[in-house]
N, C-alpha and C positions, 0 to 999 in steps of 0.2 A: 711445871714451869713452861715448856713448849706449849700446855693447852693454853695458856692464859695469853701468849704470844700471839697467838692462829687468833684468838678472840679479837685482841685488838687488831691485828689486821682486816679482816673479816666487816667488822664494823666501820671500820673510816668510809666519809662518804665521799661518791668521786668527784674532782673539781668541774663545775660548771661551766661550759667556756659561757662568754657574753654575746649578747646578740650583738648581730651587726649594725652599727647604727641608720637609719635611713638615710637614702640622700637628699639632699636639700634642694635639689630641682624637680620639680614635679614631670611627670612620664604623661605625656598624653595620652587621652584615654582614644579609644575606639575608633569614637565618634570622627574624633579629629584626625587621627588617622586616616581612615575610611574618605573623610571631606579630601582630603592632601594626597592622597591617590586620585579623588574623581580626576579631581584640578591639574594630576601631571598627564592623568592619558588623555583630557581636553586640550591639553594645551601638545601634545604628541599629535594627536590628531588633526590640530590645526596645521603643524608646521607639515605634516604628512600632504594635507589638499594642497598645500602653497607649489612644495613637490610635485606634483604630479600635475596641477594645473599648467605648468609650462609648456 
């Protein structure tokens, strides 16, 4: 009686969680990234020469 126990234990399968769903805002890629960095140390370095031109 206990082996027929151990079997069905044994057997059950384990519950799957679920994926996560995506989010619904898209993640910029790289590219734009990369663009949105040149753009803020161009614009650092503009306000930098204003600086120092005085």
């Amino acid at each position: 009686m206990t082996t027929a126990y151990r079997a069905a234990i044994t057997s059950r399968e384990k519950s799957k969680k679920q994926k996560k769903a995506a989010k619904s805002r898209s993640l910029p890629t790289i590219a734009q990234r990369y663009m949105e960095l040149r753009r803020l140390r161009e614009r650092i370095s503009e306000v930098e020469s204003r600086l120092y031109a005085r």
